[in-house]
C-alpha positions as CSV (number, residue, x, y, z in Angstrom):
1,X,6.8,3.8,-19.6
2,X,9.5,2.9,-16.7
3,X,12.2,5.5,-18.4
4,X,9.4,7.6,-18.8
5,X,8.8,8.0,-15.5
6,X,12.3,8.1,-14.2
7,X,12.9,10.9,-16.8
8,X,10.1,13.3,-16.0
9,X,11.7,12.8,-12.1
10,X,15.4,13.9,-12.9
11,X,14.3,16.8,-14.8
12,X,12.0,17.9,-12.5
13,X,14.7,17.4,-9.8
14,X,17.0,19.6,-12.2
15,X,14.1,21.9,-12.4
16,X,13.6,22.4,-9.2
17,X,17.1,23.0,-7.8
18,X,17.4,25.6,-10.8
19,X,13.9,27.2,-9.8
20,X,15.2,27.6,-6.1
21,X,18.0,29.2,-6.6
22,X,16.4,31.8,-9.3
23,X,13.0,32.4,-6.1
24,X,16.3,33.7,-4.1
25,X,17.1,36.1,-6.8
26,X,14.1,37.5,-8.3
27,X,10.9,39.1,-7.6
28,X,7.6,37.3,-7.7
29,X,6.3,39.3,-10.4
30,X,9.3,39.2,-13.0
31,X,8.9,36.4,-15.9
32,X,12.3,34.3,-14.7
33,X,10.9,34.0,-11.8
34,X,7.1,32.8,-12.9
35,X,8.9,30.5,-15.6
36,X,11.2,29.1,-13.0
37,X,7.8,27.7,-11.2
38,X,6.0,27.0,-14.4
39,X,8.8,25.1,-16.0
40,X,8.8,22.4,-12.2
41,X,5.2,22.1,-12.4
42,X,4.5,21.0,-16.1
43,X,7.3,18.9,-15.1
44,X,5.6,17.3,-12.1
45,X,2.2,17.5,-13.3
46,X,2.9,15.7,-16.1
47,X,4.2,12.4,-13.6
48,X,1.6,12.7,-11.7
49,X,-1.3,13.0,-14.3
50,X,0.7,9.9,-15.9
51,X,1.8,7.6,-12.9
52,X,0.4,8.8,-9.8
53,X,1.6,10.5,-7.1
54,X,5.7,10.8,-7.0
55,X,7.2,9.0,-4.4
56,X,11.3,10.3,-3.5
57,X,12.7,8.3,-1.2
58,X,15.4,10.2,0.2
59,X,19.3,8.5,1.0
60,X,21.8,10.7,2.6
61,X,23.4,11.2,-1.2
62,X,20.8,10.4,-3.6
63,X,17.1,10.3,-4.2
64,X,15.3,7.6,-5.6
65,X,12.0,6.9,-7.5
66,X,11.0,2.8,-6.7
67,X,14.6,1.4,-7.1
68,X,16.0,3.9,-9.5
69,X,18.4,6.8,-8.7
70,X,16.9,9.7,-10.3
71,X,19.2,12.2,-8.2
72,X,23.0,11.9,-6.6
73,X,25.4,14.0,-5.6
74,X,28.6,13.2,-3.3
75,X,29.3,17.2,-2.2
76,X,27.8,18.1,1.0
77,X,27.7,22.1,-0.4
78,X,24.1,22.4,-1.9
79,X,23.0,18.5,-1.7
80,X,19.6,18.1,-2.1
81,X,19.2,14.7,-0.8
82,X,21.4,15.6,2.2
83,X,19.1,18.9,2.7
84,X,16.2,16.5,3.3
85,X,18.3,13.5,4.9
86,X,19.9,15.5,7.6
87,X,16.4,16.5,8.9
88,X,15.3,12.9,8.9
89,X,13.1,13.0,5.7
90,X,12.7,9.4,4.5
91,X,10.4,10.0,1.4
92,X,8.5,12.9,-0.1
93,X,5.5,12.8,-1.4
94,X,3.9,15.1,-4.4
95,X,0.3,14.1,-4.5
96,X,-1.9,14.2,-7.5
97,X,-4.1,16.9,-6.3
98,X,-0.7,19.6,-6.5
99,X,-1.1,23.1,-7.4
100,X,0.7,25.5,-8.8
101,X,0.9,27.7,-5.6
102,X,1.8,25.1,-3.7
103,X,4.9,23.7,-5.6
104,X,5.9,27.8,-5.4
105,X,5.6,27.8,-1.6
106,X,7.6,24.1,-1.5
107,X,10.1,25.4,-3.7
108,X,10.7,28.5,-1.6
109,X,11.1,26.8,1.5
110,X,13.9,24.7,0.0
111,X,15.9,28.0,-0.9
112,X,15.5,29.3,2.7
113,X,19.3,29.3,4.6
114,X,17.8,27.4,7.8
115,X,21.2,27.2,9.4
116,X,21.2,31.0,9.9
117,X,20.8,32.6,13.5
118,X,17.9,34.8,13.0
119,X,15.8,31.8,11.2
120,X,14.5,30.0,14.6
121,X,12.9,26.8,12.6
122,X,13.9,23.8,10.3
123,X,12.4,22.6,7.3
124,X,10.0,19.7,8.9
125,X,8.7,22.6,11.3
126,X,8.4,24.8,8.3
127,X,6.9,22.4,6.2
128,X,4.2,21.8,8.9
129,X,3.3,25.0,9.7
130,X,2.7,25.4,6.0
131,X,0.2,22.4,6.3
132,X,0.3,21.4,2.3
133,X,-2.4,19.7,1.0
134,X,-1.0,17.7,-1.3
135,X,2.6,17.6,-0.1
136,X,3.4,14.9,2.3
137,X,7.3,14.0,4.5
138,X,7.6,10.8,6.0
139,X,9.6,11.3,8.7
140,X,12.0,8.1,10.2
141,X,12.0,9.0,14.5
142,X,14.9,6.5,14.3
143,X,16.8,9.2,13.0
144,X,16.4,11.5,15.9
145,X,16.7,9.1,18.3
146,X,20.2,8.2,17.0
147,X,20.7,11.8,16.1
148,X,22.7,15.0,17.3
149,X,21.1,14.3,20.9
150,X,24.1,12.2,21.6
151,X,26.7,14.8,20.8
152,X,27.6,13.4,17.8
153,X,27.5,15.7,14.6
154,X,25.9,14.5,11.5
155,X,27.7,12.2,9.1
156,X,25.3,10.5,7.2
157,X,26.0,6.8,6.8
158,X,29.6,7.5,8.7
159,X,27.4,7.9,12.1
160,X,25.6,4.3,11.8
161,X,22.1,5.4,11.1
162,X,20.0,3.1,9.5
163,X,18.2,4.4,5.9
164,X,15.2,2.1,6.9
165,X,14.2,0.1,9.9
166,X,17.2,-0.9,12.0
167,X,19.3,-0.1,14.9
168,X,21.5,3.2,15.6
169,X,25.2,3.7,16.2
170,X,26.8,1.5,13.3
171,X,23.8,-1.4,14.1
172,X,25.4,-2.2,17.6
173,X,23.5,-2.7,20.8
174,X,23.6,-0.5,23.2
175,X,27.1,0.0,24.8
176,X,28.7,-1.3,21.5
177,X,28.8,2.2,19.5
178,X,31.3,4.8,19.3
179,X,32.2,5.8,23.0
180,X,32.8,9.7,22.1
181,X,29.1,10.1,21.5
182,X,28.7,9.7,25.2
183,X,31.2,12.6,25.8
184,X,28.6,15.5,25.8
185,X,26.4,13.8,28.6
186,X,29.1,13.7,31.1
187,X,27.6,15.7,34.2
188,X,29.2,18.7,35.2
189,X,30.4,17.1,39.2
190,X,32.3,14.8,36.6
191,X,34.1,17.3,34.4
192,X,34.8,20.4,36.4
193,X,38.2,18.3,38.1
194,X,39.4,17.1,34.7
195,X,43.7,18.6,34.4
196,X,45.1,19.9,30.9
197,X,47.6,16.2,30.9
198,X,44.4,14.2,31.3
199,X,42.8,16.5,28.4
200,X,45.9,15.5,26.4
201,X,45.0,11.9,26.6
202,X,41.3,11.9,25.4
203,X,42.3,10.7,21.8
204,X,43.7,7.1,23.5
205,X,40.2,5.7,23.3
206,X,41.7,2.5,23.7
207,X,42.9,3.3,27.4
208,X,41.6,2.2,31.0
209,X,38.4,1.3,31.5
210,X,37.1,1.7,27.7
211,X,39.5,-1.2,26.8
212,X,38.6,-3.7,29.8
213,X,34.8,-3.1,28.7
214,X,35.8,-4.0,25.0
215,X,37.5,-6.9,25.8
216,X,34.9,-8.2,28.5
217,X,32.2,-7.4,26.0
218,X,34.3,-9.3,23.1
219,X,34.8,-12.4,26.0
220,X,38.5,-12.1,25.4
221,X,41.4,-12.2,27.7
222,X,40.4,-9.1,29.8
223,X,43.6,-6.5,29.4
224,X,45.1,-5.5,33.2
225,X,43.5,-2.1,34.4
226,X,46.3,0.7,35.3
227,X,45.2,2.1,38.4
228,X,44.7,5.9,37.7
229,X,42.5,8.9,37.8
230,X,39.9,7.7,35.1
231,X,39.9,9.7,31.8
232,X,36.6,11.9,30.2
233,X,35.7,9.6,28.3
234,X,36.0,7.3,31.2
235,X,33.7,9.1,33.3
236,X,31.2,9.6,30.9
237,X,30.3,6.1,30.2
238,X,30.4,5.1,33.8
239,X,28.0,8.1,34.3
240,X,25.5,6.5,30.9
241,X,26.3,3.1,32.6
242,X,24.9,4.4,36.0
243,X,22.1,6.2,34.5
244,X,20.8,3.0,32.6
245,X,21.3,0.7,35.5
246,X,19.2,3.0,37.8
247,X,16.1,3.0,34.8
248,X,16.3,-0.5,35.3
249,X,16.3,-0.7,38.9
250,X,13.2,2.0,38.9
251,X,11.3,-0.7,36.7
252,X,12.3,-3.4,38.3
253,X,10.8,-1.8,41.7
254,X,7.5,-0.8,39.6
255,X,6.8,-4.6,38.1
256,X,6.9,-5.5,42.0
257,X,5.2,-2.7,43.5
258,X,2.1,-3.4,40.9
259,X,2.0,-6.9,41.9
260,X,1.9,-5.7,45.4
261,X,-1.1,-3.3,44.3
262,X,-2.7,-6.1,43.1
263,X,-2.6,-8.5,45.8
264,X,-3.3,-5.3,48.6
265,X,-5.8,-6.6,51.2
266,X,-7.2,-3.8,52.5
267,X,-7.4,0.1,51.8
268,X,-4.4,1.8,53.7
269,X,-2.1,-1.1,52.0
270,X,-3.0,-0.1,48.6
271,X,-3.0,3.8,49.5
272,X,0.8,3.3,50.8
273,X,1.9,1.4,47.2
274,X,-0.3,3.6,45.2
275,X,1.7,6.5,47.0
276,X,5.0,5.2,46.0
277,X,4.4,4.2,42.6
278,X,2.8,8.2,42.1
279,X,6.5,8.9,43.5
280,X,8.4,6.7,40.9
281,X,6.3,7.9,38.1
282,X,7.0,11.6,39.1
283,X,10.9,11.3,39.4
284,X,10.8,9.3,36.2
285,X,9.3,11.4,33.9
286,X,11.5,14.3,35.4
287,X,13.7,12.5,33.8
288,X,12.4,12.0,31.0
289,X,11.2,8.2,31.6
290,X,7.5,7.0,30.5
291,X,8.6,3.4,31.0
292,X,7.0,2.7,35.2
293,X,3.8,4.4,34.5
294,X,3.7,2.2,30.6
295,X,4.3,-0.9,32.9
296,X,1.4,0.5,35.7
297,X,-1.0,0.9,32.4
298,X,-0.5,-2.5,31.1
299,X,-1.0,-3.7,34.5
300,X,-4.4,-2.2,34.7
301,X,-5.8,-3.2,31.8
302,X,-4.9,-6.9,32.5
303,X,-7.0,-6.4,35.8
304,X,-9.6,-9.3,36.1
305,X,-13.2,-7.2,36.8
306,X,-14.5,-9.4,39.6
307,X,-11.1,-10.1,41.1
308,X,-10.6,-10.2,44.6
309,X,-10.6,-6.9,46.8
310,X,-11.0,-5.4,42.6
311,X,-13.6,-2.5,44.3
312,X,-10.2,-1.2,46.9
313,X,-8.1,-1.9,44.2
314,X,-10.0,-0.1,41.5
315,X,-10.2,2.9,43.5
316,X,-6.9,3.8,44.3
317,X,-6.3,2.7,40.8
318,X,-8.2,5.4,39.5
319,X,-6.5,7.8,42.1
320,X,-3.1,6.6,40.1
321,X,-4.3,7.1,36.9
322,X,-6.0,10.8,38.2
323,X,-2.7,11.7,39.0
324,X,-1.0,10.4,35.6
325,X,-2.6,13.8,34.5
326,X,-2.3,15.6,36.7
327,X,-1.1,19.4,36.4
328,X,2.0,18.7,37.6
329,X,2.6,15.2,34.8
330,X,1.4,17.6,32.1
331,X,3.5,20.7,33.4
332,X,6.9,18.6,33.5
333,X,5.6,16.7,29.7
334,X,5.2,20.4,28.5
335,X,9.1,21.3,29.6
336,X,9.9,18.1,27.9
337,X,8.3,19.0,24.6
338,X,9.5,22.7,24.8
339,X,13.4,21.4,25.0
340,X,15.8,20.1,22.4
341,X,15.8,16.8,23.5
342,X,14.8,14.2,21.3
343,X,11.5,12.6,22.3
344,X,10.3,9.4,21.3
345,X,6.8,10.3,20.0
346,X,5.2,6.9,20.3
347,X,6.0,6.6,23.8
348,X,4.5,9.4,24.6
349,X,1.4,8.4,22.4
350,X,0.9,4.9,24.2
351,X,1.4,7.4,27.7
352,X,-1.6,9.1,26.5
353,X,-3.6,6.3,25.6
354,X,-2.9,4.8,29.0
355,X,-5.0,7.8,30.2
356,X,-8.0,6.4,28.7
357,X,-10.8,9.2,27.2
358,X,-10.4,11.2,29.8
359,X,-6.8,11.6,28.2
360,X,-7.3,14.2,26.4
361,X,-8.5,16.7,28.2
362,X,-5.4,17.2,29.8
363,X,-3.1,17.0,26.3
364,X,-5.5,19.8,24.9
365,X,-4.1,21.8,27.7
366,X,-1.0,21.8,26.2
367,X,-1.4,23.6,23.1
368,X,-2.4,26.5,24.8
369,X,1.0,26.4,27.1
370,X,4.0,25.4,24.8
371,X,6.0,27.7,23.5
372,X,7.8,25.3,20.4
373,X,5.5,25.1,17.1
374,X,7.4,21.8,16.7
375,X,6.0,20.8,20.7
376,X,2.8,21.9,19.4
377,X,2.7,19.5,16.3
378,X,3.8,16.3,18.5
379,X,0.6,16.9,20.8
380,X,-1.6,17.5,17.7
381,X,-0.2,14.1,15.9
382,X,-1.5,12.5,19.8
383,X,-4.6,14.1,19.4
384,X,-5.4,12.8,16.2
385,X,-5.1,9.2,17.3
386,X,-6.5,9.8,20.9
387,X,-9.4,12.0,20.2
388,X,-11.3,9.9,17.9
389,X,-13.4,8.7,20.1
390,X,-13.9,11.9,22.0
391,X,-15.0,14.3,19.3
392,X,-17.3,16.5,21.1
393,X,-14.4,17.0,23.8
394,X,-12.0,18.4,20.9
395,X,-15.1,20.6,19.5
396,X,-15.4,22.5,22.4
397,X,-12.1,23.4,22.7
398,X,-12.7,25.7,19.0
399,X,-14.3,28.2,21.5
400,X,-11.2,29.0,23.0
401,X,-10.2,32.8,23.0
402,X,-6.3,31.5,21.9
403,X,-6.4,31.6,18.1
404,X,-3.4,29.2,17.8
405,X,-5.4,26.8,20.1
406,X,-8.6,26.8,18.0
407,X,-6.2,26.8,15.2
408,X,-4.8,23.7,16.2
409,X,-8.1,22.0,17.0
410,X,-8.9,22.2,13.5
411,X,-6.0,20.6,11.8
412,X,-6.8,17.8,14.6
413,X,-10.3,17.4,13.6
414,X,-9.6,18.1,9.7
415,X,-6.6,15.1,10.1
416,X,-9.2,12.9,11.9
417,X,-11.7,13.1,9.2
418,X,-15.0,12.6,10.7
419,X,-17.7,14.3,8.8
420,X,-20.1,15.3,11.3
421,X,-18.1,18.0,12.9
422,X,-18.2,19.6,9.2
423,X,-20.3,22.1,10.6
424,X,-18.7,23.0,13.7
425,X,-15.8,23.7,11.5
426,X,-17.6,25.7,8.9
427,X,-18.4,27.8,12.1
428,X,-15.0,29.0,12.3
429,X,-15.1,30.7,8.9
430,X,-15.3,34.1,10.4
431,X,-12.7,33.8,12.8
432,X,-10.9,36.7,13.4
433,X,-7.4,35.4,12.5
434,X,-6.4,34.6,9.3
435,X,-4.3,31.2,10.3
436,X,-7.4,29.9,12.0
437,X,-9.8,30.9,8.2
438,X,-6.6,29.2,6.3
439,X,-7.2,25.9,8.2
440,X,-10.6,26.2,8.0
441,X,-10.6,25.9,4.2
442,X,-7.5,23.4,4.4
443,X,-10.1,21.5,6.2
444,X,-13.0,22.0,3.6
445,X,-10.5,21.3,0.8
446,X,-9.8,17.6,2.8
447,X,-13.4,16.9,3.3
448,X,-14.5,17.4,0.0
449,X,-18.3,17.9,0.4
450,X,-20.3,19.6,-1.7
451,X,-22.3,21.0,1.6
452,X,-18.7,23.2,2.2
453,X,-19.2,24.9,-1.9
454,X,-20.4,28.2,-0.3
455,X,-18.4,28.4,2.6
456,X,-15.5,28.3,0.0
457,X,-17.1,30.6,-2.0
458,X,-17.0,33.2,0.7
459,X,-13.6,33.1,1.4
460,X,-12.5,33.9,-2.8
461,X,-13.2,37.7,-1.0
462,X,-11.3,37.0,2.3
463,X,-9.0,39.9,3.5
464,X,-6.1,37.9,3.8
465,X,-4.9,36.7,0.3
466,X,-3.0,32.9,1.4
467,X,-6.9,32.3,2.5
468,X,-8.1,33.3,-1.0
469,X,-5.4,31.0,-3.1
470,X,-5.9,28.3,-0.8
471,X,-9.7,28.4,-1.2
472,X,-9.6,29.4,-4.9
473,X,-7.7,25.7,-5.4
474,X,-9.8,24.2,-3.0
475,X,-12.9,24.9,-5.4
476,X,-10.9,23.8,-8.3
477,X,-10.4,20.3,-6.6
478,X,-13.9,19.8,-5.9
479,X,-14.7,20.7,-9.8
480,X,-12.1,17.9,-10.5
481,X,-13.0,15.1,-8.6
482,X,-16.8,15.7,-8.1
483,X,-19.0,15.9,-11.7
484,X,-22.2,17.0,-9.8
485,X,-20.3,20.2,-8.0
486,X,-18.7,20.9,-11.4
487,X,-21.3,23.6,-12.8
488,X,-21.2,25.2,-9.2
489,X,-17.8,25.7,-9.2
490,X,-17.5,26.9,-12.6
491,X,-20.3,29.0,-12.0
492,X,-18.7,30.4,-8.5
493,X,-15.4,31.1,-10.4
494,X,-16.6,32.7,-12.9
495,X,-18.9,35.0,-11.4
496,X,-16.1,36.2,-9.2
497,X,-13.9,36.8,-12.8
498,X,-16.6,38.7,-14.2
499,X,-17.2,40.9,-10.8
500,X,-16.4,44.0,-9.7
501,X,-13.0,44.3,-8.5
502,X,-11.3,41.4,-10.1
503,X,-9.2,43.4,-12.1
504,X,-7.3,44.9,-9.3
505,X,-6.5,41.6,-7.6
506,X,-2.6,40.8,-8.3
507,X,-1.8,38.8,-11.3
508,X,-0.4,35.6,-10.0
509,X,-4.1,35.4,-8.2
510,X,-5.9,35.3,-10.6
511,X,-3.8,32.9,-12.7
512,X,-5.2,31.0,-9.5
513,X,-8.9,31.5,-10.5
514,X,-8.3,30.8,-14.2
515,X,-5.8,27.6,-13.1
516,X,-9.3,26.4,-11.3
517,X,-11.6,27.7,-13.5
518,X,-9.6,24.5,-15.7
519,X,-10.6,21.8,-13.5
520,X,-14.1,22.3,-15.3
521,X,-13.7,22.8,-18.7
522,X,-16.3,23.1,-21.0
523,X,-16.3,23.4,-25.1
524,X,-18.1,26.4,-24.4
525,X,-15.2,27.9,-21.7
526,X,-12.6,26.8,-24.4
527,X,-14.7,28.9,-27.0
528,X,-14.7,31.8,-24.6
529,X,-11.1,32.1,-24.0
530,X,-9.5,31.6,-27.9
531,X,-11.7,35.1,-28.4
532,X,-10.3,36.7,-25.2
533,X,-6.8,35.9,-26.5
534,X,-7.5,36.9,-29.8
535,X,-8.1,40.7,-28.0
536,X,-6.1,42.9,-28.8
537,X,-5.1,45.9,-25.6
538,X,-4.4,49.7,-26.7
539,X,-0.9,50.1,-27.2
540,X,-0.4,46.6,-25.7
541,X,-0.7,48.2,-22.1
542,X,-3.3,47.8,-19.1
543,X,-5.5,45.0,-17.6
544,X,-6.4,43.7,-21.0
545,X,-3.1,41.8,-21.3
546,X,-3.9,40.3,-18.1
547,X,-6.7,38.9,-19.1
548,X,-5.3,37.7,-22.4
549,X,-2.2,36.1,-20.4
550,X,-4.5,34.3,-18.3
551,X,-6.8,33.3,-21.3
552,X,-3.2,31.9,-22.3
553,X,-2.5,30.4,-19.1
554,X,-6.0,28.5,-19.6
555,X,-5.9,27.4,-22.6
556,X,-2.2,25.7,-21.5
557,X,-3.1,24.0,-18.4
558,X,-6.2,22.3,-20.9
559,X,-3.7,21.8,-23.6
560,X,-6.2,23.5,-26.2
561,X,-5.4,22.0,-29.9
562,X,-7.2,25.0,-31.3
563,X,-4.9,27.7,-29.8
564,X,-2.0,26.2,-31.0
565,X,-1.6,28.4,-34.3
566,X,-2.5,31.5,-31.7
567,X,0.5,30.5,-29.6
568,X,2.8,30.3,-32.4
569,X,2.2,33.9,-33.6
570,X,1.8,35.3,-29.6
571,X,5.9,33.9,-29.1
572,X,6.3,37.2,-30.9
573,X,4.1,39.6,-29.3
574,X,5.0,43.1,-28.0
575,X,2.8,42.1,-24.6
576,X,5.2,40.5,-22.2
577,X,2.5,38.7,-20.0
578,X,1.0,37.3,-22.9
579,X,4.1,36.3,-24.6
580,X,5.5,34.1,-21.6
581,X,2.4,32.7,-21.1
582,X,2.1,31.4,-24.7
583,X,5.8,29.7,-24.6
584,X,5.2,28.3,-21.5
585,X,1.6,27.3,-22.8
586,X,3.5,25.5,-25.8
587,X,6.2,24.1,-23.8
588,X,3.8,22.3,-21.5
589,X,1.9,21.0,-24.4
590,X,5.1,19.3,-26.0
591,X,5.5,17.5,-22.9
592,X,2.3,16.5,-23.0
């Protein structure tokens, strides 16, 4: 069953990097295109109806399923493990519940060029804004916290970054690594002096200053210093050096200044240090720095109630923490979100839940003021974990007149999972924009409650046709993992088959219906759609062949035993719909 496994991955690995290449080429409605998809998802859908969901953990030249290599490849020029590596992917997840038109969309977005100018996002970005439902990244911040913010270029292993959980820059501490990565932080006042002879010089790393700190470090004989104007490099690592001993000055002067706080006597005492630690915290997070107001949160949750003076103190505590979110905290954590810097994520989270409740107020602010979809997903991965406890604060905000804002406020509430805002979501059905309706269903598709059936129902005749798939597959998950909303959904899916106007929707959507229509099979659907293959169209022409090909596409997906015969004699039909979709119909029954 192991090689099994490891089998099914490789070729659907193979599958897929032949699929994404022939997406690029062809358009959605030609046959190498539709068999390029069909041929990856038998593939996958056969793992995970067998083992589960499919786990690829990703290395920077290989992909692996448990321990076993199940993809490698040492070229950097089309490397799909270095595709997903180099953008920090640590595994990828297919879960069970994967359809059809979301392996399409994945397998898309892994033949987008993302490294041309007029494509503004990455894949991660991408891959979020797509919000798949049954598609998951894990994503190691250890890789962007070692990563291209240094001024480094990415080398994979070469560069020192840790796979799993470790340290950056070859697995030295800080000071240890490669001194050229500090070359790009060099202030400006530093560089704008530098001559062409010392520019000659900058590849004798082992000069000056670099190789006194080497040898002090190593607690060797220290090497004599020339005296000399100091090199780059030099300057570079003195101007780091400075920048770290000043963050640990500034915390240094916060520990004290809170102990002071906490010892104040009287009012205008604690008003002066409160004051100056409002003054640290500003100029720190200017810079970037969340460490003196983490050490002024710690403090205040290890206040004593009945301490002491704890009424003064407590009250220009709060005053501290009022102005922790303040507009002008959150205006210079927007700019910080909106840059390119890397940004440590759960800093910032434990900065927000410093804030207390009334903490997220003030981070729901920001979605309606960055500018990055990226910035927009950090806040909304804080909000999950902060807003828990503050539902009715985040339920509000799906009033807003910003459709990006209320969109947002339902992934948050869809990815916190509480139940009883089901109907404040369902609320949002008729929302004007079509991103907001798409997450609303995402959502509904998550929840899984029968009580959402007719909401879903609804949107099968939504103007915007992403809506439509999503909710069509949202229905057939239901069917699949709930017996008691079975007959509703069949019922629901076939009504909207039989209706007026379902022969003019586009073919690959209603493959969609017929794909759900699957999750609750009956003997008596079976029945139905052997006869409606069995059809024969006037001179093999129109919407009849459609609806044969889908009958096909049925009958596939539930591996019929009585259509077999039928399939054999349709590999030679004249219809080419109903043709491909009775090879691919056998071929995903012999790897059944």
């Amino acid at each position: 069953m192991e090689d099994d496994r490891i089998s099914i991955s490789r070729n659907f690995i193979n599958a897929a990097l032949k699929a994404k290449k022939l997406l690029r080429i062809y358009p959605a409605n030609n046959a190498v295109y539709r068999n390029a998809i069909d041929e990856s998802y038998v593939l996958v859908r056969k793992y995970l109806d067998s083992s589960g969901d499919l786990i690829l953990r990703i290395k920077p030249n290989e992909i692996l399923v448990g321990s076993e290599q199940v993809y490698q490849k040492s070229d950097k020029i089309d490397n799909l493990a270095l595709f997903f590596y180099k953008d920090g992917i640590k595994e990828l997840v297919f879960k069970e519940g994967l359809s059809l038109s979301e392996l399409e969309e994945f397998l898309k977005l892994i033949g987008m060029d993302f490294e041309r100018n007029d494509i503004t996002e990455d894949f991660v970005s991408s891959m979020w804004e797509k919000s798949f439902a049954s598609i998951e990244l894990m994503i190691d911040d250890l890789f962007y916290q070692a990563g291209d913010e240094s001024g480094a270029s990415f080398q994979g292993d070469a560069m020192g970054v840790e796979d799993d959980a470790g340290s950056s820059l070859d697995g030295k501490a800080p000071g240890q690594g490669n001194i050229s990565l500090y070359e790009d932080q060099v202030p400006w006042s530093l560089t704008s002096e530098i001559t062409g002879e010392e520019q000659a010089q900058y590849s004798s790393p082992e000069s000056g200053l670099l190789l006194a700190y080497k040898d002090a470090l190593s607690n060797k004989e220290i090497t004599k210093l020339d005296a000399g104007r100091l090199l780059l490099q030099e300057k570079g690592f003195m101007a780091v050096e400075a920048s770290a001993e000043y963050s640990k000055k500034t915390t240094h002067l916060t520990q004290i200044l809170v102990e002071m706080l906490m010892q104040a006597q009287d009012s205008a005492e604690a008003g002066d240090i409160v004051k100056s630690l409002e003054d640290i915290i500003a100029y720190s997070i200017k810079d970037d720095d969340f460490e003196p107001a983490l050490i002024i949160f710690r403090a205040i949750e290890a206040i004593p109630k009945y301490m002491p003076g704890g009424s003064i103190i407590g009250e220009h505590v709060q005053k501290l923490l009022t102005f922790c979110k303040s507009s002008e905290i959150i205006a210079h954590i927007a700019r910080m979100l909106d840059s390119s810097k890397a940004i440590d994520e759960a800093v910032l989270l434990d900065y927000a839940r410093g804030l207390g409740k009334e903490g997220v107020e003030p981070f729901l602010s920001l979605l309606k003021v960055l500018q990055s979809i990226s910035a927009r997903r950090k806040v909304n991965n804080i909000l999950i974990q902060i807003g828990k406890d503050t539902i009715e604060t985040l339920v509000a905000r799906l009033g807003d007149p910003t459709w990006y804002v209320v969109r947002n406020i339902v992934f948050v509430l869809r990815h916190i999972g509480n139940e009883a805002v089901l109907d404040d979501i369902m609320k949002m059905a008729k929302h004007e924009h079509p991103r907001v309706r798409l997450e609303v269903v995402k959502a509904l598709n998550d929840f899984k409650n029968v009580k959402a059936l007719h909401t879903l129902k609804e949107f099968f005749h939504d103007s915007d046709s992403t809506v439509r798939l999503s909710a069509i597959a949202g229905m057939g998950a239901i069917a699949r993992d709930n017996q008691e909303a079975r007959l509703f959904c069949q019922d629901a899916i076939l009504e909207t088959i039989k209706g007026k106007g379902f022969e003019k929707r586009d073919f690959r959507e209603k493959l969609s219906f017929y794909e759900a229509l699957a999750s609750s099979n009956s003997r008596e659907l079976e029945d139905n759609m052997i006869e409606t293959l069995k059809m024969r169209s006037i001179l093999g022409i129109g919407k009849k062949a459609e609806t044969r090909a889908c009958a096909a596409y049925y009958l596939g997906l539930i591996r019929s035993k009585e259509a077999l015969p039928i399939f054999e004699e349709l590999k030679k039909s004249s219809e080419p719909l109903v043709r491909e979709q009775a090879v691919t119909a056998l071929r995903r029954m012999e790897h059944a």
